[in-house]
C-alpha positions in Angstrom: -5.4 12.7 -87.0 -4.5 12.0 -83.0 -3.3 8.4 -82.7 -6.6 6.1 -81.9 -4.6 4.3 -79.1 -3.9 7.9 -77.5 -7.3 9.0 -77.7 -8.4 6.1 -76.3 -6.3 6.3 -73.6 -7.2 10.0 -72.6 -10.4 9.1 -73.3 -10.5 6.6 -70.7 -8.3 9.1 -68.4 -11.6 11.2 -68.6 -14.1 8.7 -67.7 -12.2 8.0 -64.6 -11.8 11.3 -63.6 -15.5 11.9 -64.3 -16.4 9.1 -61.9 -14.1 10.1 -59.0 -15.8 13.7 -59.9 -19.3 12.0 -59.1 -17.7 10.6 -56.1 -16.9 13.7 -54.9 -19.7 15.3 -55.0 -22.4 12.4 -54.6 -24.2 13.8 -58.0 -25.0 11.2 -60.8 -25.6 13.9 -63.2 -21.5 14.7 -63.3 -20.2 13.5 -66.8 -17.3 13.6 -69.1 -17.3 15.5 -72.4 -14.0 16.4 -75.0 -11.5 17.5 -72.1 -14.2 19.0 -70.0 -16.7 18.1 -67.2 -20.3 18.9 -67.5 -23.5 18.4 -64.8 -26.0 17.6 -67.2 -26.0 19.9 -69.8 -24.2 22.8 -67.7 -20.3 23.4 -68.6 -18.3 23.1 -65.8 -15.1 25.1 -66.7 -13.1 28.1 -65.1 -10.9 30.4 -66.6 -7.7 29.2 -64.4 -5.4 28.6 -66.7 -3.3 25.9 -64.7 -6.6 24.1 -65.4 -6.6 24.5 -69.0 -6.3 22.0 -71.5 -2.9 20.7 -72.5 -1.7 18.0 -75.5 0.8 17.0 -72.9 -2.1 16.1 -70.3 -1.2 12.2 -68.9 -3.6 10.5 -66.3 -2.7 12.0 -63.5 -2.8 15.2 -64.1 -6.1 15.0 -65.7 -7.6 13.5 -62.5 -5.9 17.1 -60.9 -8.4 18.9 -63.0 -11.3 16.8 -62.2 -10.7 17.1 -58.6 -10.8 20.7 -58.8 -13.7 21.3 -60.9 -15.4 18.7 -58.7 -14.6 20.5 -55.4 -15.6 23.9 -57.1 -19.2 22.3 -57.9 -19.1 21.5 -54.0 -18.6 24.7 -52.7 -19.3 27.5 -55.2 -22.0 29.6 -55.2 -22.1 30.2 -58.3 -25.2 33.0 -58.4 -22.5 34.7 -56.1 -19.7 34.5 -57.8 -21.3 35.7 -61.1 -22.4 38.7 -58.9 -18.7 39.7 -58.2 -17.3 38.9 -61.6 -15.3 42.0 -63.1 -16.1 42.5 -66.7 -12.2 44.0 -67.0 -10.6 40.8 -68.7 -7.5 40.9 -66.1 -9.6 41.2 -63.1 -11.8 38.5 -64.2 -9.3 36.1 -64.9 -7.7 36.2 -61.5 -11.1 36.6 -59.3 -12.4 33.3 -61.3 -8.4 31.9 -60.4 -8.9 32.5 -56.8 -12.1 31.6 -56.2 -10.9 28.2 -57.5 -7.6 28.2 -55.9 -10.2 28.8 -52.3 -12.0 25.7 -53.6 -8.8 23.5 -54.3 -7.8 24.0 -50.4 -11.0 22.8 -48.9 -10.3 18.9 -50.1 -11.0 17.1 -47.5 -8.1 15.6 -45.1 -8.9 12.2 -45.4 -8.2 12.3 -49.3 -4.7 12.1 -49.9 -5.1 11.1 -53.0 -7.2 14.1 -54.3 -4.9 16.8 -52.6 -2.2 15.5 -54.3 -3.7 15.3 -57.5 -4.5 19.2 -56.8 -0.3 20.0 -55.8 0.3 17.8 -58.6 -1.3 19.7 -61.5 -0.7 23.7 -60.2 3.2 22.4 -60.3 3.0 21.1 -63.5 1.6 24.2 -65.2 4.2 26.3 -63.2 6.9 24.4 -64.5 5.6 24.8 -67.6 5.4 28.3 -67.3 8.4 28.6 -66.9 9.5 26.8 -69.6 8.3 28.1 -72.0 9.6 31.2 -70.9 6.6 33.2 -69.9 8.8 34.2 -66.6 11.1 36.4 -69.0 8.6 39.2 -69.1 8.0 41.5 -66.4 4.4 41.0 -67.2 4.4 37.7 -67.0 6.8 36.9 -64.4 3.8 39.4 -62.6 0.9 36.7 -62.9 3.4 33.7 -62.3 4.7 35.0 -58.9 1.0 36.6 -57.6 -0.2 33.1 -58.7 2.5 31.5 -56.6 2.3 33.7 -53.8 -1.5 33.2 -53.5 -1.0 29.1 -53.9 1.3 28.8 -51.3 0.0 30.8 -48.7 -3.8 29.2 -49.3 -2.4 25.8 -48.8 0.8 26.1 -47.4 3.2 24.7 -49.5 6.3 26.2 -51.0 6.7 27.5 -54.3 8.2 25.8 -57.1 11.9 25.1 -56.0 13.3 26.3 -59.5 12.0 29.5 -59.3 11.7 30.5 -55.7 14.8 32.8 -56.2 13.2 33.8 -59.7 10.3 35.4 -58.0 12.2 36.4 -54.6 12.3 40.4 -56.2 8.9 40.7 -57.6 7.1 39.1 -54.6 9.0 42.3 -52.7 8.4 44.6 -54.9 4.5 43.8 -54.7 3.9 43.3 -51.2 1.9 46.7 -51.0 -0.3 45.8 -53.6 -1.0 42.4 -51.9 -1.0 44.4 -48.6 -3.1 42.2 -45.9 -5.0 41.1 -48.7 -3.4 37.1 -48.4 -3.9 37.0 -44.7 -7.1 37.8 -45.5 -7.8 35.1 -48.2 -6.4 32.5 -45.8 -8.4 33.2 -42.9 -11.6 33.7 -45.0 -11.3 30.7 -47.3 -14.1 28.4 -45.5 -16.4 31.5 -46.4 -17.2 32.2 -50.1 -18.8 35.8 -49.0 -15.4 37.2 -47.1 -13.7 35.6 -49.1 -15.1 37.0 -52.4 -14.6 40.4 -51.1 -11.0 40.4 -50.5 -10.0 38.5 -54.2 -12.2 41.1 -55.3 -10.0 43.9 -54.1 -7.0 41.7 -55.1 -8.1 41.6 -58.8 -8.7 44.8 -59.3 -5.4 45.7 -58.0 -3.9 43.2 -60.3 -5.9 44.9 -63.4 -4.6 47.9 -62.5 -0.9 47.4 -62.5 -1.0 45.0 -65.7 -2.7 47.8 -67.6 0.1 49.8 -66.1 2.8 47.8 -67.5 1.1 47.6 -71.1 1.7 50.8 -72.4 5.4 51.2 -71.6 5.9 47.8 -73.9 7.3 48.4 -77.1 4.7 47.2 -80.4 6.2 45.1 -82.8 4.6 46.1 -86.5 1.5 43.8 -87.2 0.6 43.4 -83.5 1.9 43.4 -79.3 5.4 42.5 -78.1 5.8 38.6 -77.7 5.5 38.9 -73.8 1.8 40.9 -74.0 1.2 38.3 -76.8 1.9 35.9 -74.2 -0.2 37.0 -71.6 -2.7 37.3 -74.0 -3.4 33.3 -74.3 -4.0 33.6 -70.8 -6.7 36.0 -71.1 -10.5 34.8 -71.3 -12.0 35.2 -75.1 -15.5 37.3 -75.3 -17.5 34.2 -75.1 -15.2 32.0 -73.0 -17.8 30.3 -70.2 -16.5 30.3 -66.6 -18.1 29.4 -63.6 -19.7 32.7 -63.0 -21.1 32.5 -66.7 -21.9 28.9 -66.5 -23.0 27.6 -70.2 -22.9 24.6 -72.6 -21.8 24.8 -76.1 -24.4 21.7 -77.4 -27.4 22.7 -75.3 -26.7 26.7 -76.5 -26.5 25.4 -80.1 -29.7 23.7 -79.5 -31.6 26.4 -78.2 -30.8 28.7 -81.2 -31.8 26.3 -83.1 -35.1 26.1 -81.9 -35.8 29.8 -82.0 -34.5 30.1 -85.6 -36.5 26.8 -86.5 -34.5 24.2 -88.6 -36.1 24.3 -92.2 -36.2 22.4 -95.1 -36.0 24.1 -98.3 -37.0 21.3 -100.9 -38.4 18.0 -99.6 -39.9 17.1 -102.9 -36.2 15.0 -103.9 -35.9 13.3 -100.2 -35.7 9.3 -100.6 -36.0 6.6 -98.2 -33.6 3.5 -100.1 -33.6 -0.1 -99.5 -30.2 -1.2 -100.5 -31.5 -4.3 -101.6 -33.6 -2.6 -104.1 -31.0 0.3 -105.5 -28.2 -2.0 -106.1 -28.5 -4.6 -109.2 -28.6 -8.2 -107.5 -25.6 -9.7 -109.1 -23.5 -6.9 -107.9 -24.7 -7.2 -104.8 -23.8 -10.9 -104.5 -20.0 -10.2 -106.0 -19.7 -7.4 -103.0 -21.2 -9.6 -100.9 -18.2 -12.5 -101.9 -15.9 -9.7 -101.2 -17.0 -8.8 -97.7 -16.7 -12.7 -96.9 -13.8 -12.8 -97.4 -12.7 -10.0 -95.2 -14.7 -11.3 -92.5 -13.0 -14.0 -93.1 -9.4 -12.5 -92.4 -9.9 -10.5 -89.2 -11.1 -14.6 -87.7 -13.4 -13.2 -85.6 -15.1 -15.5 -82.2 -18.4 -14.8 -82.6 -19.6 -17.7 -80.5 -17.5 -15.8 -77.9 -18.7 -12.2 -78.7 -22.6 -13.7 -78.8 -21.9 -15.2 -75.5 -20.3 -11.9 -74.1 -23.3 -9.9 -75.8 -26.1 -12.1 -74.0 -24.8 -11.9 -70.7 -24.4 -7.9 -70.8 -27.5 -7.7 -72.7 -30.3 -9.8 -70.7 -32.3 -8.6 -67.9 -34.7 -9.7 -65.5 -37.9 -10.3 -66.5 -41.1 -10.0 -63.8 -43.1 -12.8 -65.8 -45.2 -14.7 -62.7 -45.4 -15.8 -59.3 -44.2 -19.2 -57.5 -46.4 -20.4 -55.1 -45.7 -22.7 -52.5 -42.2 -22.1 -51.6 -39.5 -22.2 -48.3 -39.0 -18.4 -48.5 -40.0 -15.5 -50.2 -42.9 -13.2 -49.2 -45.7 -14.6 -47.2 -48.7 -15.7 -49.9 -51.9 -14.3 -47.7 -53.9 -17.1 -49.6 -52.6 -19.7 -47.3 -52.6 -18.2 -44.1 -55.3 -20.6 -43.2 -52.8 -23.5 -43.7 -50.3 -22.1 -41.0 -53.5 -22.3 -38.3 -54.7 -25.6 -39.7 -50.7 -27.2 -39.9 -48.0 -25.2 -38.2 -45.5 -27.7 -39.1 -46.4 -26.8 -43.1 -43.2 -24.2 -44.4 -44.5 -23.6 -48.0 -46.2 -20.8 -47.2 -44.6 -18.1 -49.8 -44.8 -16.9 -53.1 -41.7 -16.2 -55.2 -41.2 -14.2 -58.6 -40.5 -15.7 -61.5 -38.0 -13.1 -63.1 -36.4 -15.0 -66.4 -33.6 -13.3 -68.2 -34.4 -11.6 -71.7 -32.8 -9.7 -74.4 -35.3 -6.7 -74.6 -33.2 -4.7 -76.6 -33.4 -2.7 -80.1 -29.9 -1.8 -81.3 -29.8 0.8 -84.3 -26.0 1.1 -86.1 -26.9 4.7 -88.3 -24.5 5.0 -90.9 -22.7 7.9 -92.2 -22.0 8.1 -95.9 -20.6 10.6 -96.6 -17.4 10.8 -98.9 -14.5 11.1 -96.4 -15.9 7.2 -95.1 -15.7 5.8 -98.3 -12.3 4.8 -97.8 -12.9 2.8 -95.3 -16.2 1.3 -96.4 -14.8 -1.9 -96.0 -14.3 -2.1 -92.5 -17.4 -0.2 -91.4 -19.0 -2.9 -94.0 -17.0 -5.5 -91.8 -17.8 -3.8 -88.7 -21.7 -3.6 -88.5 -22.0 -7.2 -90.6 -20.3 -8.7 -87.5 -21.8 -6.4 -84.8 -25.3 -6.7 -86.2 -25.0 -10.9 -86.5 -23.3 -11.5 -83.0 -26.5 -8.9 -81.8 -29.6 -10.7 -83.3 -27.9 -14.3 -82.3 -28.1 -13.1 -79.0 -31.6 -11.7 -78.8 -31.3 -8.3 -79.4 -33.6 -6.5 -82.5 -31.3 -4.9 -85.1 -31.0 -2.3 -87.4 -28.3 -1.3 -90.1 -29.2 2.3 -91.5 -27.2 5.2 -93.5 -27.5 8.3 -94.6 -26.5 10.5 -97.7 -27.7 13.0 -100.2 -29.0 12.6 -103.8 -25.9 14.9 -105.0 -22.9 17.0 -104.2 -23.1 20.9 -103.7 -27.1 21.0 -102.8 -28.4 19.3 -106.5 -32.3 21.0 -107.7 -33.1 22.2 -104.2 -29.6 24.5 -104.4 -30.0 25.9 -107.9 -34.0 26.3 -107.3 -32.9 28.6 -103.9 -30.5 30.6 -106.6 -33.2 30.6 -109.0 -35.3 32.6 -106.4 -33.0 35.1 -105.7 -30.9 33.7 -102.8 -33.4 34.3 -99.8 -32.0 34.3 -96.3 -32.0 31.3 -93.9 -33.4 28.8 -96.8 -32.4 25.8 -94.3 -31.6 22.6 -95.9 -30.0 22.8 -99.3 -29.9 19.2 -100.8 -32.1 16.0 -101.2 -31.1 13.5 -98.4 -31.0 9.9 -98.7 -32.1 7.6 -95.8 -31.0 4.3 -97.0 -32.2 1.0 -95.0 -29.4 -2.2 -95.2 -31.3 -4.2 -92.4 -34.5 -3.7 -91.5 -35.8 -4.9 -87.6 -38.0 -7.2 -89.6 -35.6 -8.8 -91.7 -32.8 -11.2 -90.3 -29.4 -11.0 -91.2 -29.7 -13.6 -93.1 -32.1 -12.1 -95.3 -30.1 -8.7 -95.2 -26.8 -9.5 -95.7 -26.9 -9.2 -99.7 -27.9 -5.7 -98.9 -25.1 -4.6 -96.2 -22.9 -5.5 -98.7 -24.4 -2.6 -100.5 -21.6 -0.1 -98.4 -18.6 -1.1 -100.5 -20.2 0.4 -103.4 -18.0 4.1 -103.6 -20.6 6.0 -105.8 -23.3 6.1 -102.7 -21.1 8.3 -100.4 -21.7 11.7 -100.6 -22.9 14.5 -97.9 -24.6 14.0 -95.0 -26.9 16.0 -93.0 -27.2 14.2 -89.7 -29.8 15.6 -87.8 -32.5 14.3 -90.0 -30.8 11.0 -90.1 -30.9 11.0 -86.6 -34.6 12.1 -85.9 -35.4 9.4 -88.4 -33.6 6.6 -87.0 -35.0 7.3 -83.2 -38.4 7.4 -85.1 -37.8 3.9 -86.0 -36.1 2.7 -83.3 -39.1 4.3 -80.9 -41.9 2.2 -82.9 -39.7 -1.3 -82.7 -41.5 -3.4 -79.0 -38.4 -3.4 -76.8 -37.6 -1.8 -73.0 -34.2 -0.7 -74.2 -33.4 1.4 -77.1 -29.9 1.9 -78.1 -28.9 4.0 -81.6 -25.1 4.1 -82.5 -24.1 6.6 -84.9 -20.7 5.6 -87.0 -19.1 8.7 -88.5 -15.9 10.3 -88.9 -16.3 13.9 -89.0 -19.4 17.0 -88.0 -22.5 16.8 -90.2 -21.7 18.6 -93.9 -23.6 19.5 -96.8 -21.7 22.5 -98.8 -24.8 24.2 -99.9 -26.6 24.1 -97.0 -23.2 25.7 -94.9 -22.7 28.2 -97.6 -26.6 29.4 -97.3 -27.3 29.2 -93.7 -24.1 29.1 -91.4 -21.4 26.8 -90.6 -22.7 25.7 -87.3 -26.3 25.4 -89.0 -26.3 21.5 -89.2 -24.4 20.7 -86.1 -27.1 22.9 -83.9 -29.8 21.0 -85.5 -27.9 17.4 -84.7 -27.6 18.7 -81.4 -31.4 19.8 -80.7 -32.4 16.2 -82.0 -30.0 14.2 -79.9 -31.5 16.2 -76.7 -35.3 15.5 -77.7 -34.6 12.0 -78.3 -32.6 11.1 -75.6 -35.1 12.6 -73.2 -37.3 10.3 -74.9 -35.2 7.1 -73.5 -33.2 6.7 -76.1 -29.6 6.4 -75.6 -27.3 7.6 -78.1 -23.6 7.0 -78.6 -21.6 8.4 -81.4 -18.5 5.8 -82.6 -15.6 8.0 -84.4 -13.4 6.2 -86.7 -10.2 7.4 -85.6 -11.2 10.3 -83.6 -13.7 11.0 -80.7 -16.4 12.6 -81.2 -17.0 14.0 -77.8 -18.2 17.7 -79.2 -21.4 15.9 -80.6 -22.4 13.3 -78.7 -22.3 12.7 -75.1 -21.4 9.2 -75.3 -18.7 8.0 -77.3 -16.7 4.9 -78.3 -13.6 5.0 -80.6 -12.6 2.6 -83.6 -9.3 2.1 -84.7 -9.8 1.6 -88.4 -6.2 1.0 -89.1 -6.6 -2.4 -87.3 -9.8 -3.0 -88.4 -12.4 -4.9 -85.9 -9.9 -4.3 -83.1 -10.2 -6.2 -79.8 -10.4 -3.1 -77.8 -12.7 -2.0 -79.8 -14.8 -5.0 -78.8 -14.3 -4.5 -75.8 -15.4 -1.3 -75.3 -18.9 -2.1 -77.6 -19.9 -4.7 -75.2 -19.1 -2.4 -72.1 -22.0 0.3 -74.0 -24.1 -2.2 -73.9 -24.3 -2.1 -70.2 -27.5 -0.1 -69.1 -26.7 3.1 -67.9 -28.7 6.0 -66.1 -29.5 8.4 -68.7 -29.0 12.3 -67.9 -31.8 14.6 -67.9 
């Protein structure tokens, strides 16, 4: 597991370079997802690999990768380039590489800052490169000097100092392959169609001469010589999107499962739990002693965290008009007056727009086993949330979910029983388990949120349905604003229902209910304890459980808060 702090960090590197990227381009719809940017639900990636992600990334170079995919989305076509794009792997990496590389060089004069970003992050990987010793090869020392040559004579700027006299030989020896071919790219670079034609040519030529160079490599026994095993991580996998090929993992996931129709094998086990009901009253009350008293040791402000949480929270109101005042708009009931006393000013109407907490905040749960060691803090966690929430007007809800058993239970051995038919769907009776109802206060409820330090409820969880059901609640509560925040710590997971039906089987049907709901109006934000859960949800928070309720944590709740424009 990354370091929380890190993530955090990067995570935040991301948001900004998202929001330069909307900037850029003046389109609201440009977002931030896991180390990639996305216009709406469409991937924006490329198969350059100086644009690739890298562990080592810091700030700055991640807003060079924004900047880049942000002027591509400016001035792509991307129905042309998909046109053009070679099927031979080679070829298609370095036709999607130059198109970028044309893109990267149309950055506008008057931003510094964003052509620096660009120099700034094609340096970087070349260093790197080099490095790591990719240069050693002749077939790599190939890609690195076209790569460079192409660069420098698009923008203008040298080559990277180190290896200028590296490269001096094989940018001689290829000159007739280039032939004209970069004059050409320079001159056309305004113009995606002349352009495209000549990094066409220039591609193919590449292909050729790197397939050239393959068969005179020696084979090591088990697979290719380090240098072509090299080259290969710079090649494009089968299904590896780029910007010709434009598509998005979730949205894909969803799709399929629509057409293959999420099923449930068994609902006949499927619960819906009040805590306060399951768990025997006096055990209740010594858990709830034992939350208290961790409260109690984090000394949390929640007069300050109410007052924070109001003020984010409340919204105008139109309630009703004010007559007779200075200003406003003219009220056409006493025009007469102005005729009859032209001295009389009070001749408006204002509106009367009061601030309210119209909100309906949902915390959803997930219980399965890998969060029962830290029960306590998610128990300390949405306790505090949920109180500081309702004091300041908001309508809350604390939900989880589970399964009845481990490895699928009677619906599993029922689907053996039958002969193992294909594509059963769900294998296992869920649990949808409510420890705060919208009705009920917190007062009333905290006996039962005290219910998640008991260890024997956390088993699998199947999040879709948790999801679907939460909304459902959440959709039928009276408030303008709808927010559901889904706690886990891993993908959704239920063994028997992977084993019969797929491992991405769950996570496609999560995916297809997030869509549906948030077209809806509901806006939902998954918060990872100790990781980010970018590849699920489109809005994300991260908790550092280590330090329990930390402040930055806080911080970045209240910031959710804030109403946002929701992506369609």
């Amino acid at each position: 597991m990354r370091d929380p702090t890190l993530l955090r960090r990067l995570h935040r590197a991301h948001e900004l370079g998202a929001a330069v990227a909307r900037a850029l381009t003046d389109d609201p719809l440009v977002h931030h997802r896991q180390q990639a940017l996305y216009r709406g639900e469409l991937r924006l990636a490329s198969l350059a690999p100086h644009l690739r992600p890298d562990p080592q990334d810091d700030a700055h170079s991640l807003r060079g990768v924004a900047d880049s995919l942000a002027l591509r989305l400016l001035h792509t076509d991307r129905a042309l380039h998909a046109a053009r794009l070679p099927d031979e792997p080679v070829a298609r990496l370095f036709f999607d590489w130059l198109e970028l590389l044309r893109t990267e060089t149309l950055a506008a004069r008057h931003w510094p800052g964003v052509r620096r970003n660009l120099r700034a992050r094609f340096e970087r990987w070349s260093a790197g490169y080099h490095h790591h010793g990719h240069t050693r090869s002749e077939l790599g020392l190939l890609v690195y000097t076209v790569a460079q040559m192409v660069w420098s004579r698009l923008n203008g700027w040298p080559v990277l100092e180190e290896t200028e006299d590296l490269i001096e030989s094989t940018r001689a020896g290829i000159a007739p392959m280039t032939g004209g071919l970069l004059q050409t790219l320079k001159r056309s670079a305004p113009d995606q169609d002349r352009y495209g034609l000549a990094a066409l040519e220039l591609a193919g030529r590449i292909g050729l001469t790197v397939q050239g160079l393959r068969p005179s490599r020696p084979r090591q026994e088990g697979g290719d010589a380090p240098e072509l095993q090299a080259f290969a991580l710079l090649l494009p996998d089968s299904d590896e999107p780029s910007y010709g090929g434009v598509r998005h993992d979730q949205d894909r996931a969803a799709r399929e499962a629509a057409q293959g129709g999420y099923r449930v094998f068994d609902r006949s086990g499927d619960k819906e739990e009040h805590m306060a009901c399951l768990v025997r009253a006096p055990l209740l009350r010594q858990l709830r002693e034992q939350l208290d008293q961790a409260i109690a040791a984090y000394a949390i402000p929640l007069p300050r965290l109410v007052a924070r949480m109001r003020k984010v929270l409340r919204q105008p109101v139109r309630d009703q008009w004010q007559y007779g005042q200075t200003e406003g708009l003219v009220d056409g009931r006493r025009l007469a007056q102005l005729i009859s006393s032209p001295q009389e000013r009070r001749l408006f109407k204002q509106v009367d727009e009061p601030l309210r907490n119209q909100c309906a905040v949902t915390f959803l749960l997930d219980c399965s086993g890998s969060m029962k060691d830290q029960a306590q803090t998610l128990a300390v966690m949405v306790d505090v949330l949920a109180r500081a929430l309702e004091r300041s007007g908001a309508q809350t809800e604390v939900l989880g979910f589970s399964t009845q058993a481990w490895n699928g239970g009677r619906p599993y051995r029922r689907w053996l029983a039958r002969g193992k038919p294909a594509q059963p769907g769900r294998m296992n009776e869920i649990s949808h388990r409510i420890f705060k109802s919208a009705a009920s206060t917190w007062r009333q409820s905290r006996p039962a949120i005290a219910a998640l330090l008991k260890q024997d409820l956390y088993r699998e969880g199947v999040d879709g349905e948790a999801l679907a059901w939460a909304c459902q609640r959440s959709l039928a509560l009276t408030a303008r604003r709808r927010l559901v925040y889904v706690i886990s710590d891993a993908s959704p997971m239920d063994s028997a229902t992977v084993l019969a039906n797929g491992p991405d089987y769950l996570d496609q049907h999560l995916l297809q209910v997030m869509r549906a709901y948030e077209r809806q109006g509901v806006e939902i934000t998954g918060i990872g304890l100790g990781l980010d859960l970018g590849a699920l949800y489109r809005h994300t928070l991260i908790a550092h459980m280590e330090k329990g309720l930390d402040q930055q944590f806080l911080d970045d709740f209240i910031s959710s808060l804030a109403p946002r424009r929701l992506l369609r």
